[in-house]
N, C-alpha and C positions, 0 to 999 in steps of 0.2 A: 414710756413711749412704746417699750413693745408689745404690753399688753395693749394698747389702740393696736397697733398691728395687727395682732390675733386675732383683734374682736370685730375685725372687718369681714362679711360675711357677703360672697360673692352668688348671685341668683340670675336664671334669666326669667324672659319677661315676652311674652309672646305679643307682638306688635304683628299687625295684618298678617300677611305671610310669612316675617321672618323670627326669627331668634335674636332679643337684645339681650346683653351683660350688661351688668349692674352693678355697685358694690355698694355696701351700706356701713356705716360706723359710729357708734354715737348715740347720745340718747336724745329723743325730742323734747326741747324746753319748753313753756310755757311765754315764756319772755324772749325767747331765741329762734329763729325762722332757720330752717331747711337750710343748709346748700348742697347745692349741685353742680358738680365739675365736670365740665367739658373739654376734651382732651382737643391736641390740633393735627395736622395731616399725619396720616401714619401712626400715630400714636394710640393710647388705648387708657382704659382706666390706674394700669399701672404706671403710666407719668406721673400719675398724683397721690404715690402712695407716700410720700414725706409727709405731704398735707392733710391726707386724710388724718394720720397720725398723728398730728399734732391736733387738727380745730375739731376733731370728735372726741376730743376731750374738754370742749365745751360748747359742742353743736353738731345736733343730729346732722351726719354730711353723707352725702351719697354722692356716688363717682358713675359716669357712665359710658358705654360704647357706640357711639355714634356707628350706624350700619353702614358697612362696608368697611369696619374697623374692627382691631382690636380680635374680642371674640364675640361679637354682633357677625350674623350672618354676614358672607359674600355675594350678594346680589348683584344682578345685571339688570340695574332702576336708575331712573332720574333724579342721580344726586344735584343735591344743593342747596340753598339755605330754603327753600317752601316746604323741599322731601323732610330735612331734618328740622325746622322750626315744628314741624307738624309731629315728629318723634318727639321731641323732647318735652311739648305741650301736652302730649296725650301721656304722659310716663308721669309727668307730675300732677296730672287731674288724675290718672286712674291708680298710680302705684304710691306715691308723694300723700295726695289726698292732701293738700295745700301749696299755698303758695309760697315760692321758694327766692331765695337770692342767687342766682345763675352769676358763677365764673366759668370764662370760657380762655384757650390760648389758639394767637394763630387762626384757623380756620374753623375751629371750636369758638371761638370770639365770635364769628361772625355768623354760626348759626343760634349762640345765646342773642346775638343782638337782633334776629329776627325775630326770636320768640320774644323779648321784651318789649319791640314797636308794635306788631302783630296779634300778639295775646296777651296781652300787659295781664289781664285778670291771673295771671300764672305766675305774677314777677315782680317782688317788692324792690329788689334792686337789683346791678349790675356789675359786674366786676371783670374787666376785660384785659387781657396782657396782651401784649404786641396781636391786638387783632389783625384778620384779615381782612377782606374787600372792596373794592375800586369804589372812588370818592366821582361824582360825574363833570369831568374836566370842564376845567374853565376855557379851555383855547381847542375852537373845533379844531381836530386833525382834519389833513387833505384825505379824501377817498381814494384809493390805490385805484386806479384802473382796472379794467375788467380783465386783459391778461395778468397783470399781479394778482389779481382777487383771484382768478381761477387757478393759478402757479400754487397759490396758498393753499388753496383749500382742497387742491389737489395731493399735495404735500400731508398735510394734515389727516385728509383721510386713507392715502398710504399707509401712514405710521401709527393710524389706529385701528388698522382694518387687524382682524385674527393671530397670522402669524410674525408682521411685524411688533406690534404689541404686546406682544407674548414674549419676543425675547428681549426688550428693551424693561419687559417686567422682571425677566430671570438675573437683567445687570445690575440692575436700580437697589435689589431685594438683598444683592450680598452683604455679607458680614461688614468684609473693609468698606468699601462704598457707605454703608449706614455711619460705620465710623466715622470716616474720613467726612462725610457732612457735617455731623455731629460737634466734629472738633471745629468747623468754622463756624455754629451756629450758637456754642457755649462759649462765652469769655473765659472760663476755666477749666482748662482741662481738665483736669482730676474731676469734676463732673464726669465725663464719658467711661464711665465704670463697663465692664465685660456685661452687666446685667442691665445698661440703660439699652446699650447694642443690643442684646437676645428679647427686652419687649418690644422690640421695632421690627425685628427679625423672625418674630418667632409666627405671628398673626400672618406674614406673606407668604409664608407654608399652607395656608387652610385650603382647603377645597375653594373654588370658585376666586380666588386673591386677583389672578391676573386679569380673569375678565368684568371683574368690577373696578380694578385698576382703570383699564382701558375706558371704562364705561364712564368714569367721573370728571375725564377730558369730553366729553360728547355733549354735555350738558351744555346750556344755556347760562349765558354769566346772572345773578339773581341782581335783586332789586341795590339800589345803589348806598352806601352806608351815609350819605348826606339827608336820602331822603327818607331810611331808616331812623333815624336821627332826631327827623320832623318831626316821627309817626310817634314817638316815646318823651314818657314822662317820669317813669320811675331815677330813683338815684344813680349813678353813675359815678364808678373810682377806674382809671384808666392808670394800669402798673406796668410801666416801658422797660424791657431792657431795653439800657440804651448801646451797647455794642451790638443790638443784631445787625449781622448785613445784609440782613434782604429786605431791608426799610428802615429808614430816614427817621429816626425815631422822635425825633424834635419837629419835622416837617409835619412826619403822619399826627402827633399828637397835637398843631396846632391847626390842622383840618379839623379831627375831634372838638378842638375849644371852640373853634370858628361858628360849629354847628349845635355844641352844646355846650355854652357858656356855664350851668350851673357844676359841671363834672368834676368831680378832685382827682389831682394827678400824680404822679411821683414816679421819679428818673432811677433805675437802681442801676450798680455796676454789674449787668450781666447780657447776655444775646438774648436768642429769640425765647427762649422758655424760663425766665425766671421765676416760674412756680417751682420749679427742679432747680436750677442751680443756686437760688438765695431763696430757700422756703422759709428760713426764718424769719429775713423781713419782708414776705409775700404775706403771710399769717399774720405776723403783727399787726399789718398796715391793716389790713382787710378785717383784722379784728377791731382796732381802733375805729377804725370808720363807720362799720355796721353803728357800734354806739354812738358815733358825734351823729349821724344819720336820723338815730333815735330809731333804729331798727332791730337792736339789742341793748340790754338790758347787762351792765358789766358785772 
């Protein structure tokens, strides 16, 4: 396992204007497709280096930095699943040079699940852990009045304008803070190692951090995951932890079923990132499946 480690070899990759990281590991199989791992908020290509570790030793995998992440440029652009569906399709047409099986965690889920409804030609299958993005409610909400709406939205652009958002980015960024989420987001503690803290910590250092922080609240919410959902035909394995608490893990997953009846599921004991905290049976599973899919070859 440590030589995988080693042999991971970290490049960037000049996308429009900015600077994307990258990580590559693994050799490409004949019988074995690409993957490519998508990290979720905050995070970066080093969430995934247990996995790299293990599935590049039997599948070319590359790991990547969604911009505004990681060590992908800081830009002040219109994040969200069209900006990012549109990176991650053009990384694997022009760097990949085929098509690839995309796992994504969190809000990395929900810009792989744009690129597999969107540019299917880029994506043999899917593999999503506690994704993110709003399902389109079945029970209209009442519309707030026009003094609530403007109370909001005045609120809102307060706490996003310059200097409020600049220090709600300086509080957000600290060390304890990252931890102290961390430890309600991982069913095991002993997961939040001093080194999960410093890859979460270390990227909201960079030049430009806070105001593409501020900039990725300004966006527009994207298209809806039900009607994402429509749009795709590729395979689908949906890996819950099921202690996260920032989603209903059995509710979220049976929206998923609702909309995409052919999809394989599995419950493991962990929170919101169980690529990081049970990558053992994260790999397995995802190994297994690629084969019953008839996507690899064992």
């Amino acid at each position: 396992m440590q030589t995988a480690v080693a042999a991971a070899i970290g490049a960037y990759w000049q996308w429009r204007d900015y600077l994307i990281y990258y990580v590559k590991a693994g050799d490409r199989h004949p019988h074995r497709p690409p993957l490519l791992l998508v990290h979720g908020f905050g995070a970066s290509t080093d969430h995934w280096r247990k996995n790299v570790a293990e599935l590049s030793q039997d599948f070319e995998v590359w790991a990547i930095d969604l911009l505004g992440f990681g060590r992908s440029t800081k830009a002040v652009a219109p994040y969200g699943g069209d900006l990012w569906r549109d990176q991650l399709h053009d990384f694997i047409t022009e760097v990949i040079g085929q098509p690839v099986v995309l796992a994504g965690n969190s809000i990395g889920g929900y810009a792989t699940l744009c690129v597999a409804a969107q540019r299917p030609e880029s994506v043999l299958g899917l593999v999503l852990l506690n994704p993110a993005g709003p399902f389109t409610s079945s029970q209209s909400l009442p519309e707030p009045n026009l003094v609530q709406k403007a109370l909001g939205d005045a609120v809102k652009a307060f706490l996003l304008s310059p200097v409020p958002s600049f220090f709600i980015f300086q509080y957000v960024r600290q060390r304890s803070l990252i931890r102290k989420t961390l430890l309600k987001v991982y069913l095991d503690p002993s997961a939040v190692t001093d080194q999960l803290v410093e890859d979460l910590y270390r990227p909201a250092c960079d030049v430009g951090a806070a105001q593409a922080f501020a900039a990725m609240f300004k966006t527009p919410a994207g298209e809806k995951n039900d009607v994402l959902l429509g749009q795709m035909s590729c395979p689908l394995l949906m890996l819950w932890g099921e202690a996260d608490p920032w989603a209903n893990a059995r509710e979220r997953g049976r929206q998923y079923r609702q909309h995409y009846p052919s999809l394989t599921e599995f419950y493991l004991q962990a929170g919101h990132c169980p690529h990081d905290e049970v990558p053992g049976q994260v790999d397995g599973l995802l190994k297994a499946w690629l084969v019953s899919e008839g996507l690899a070859v064992a």
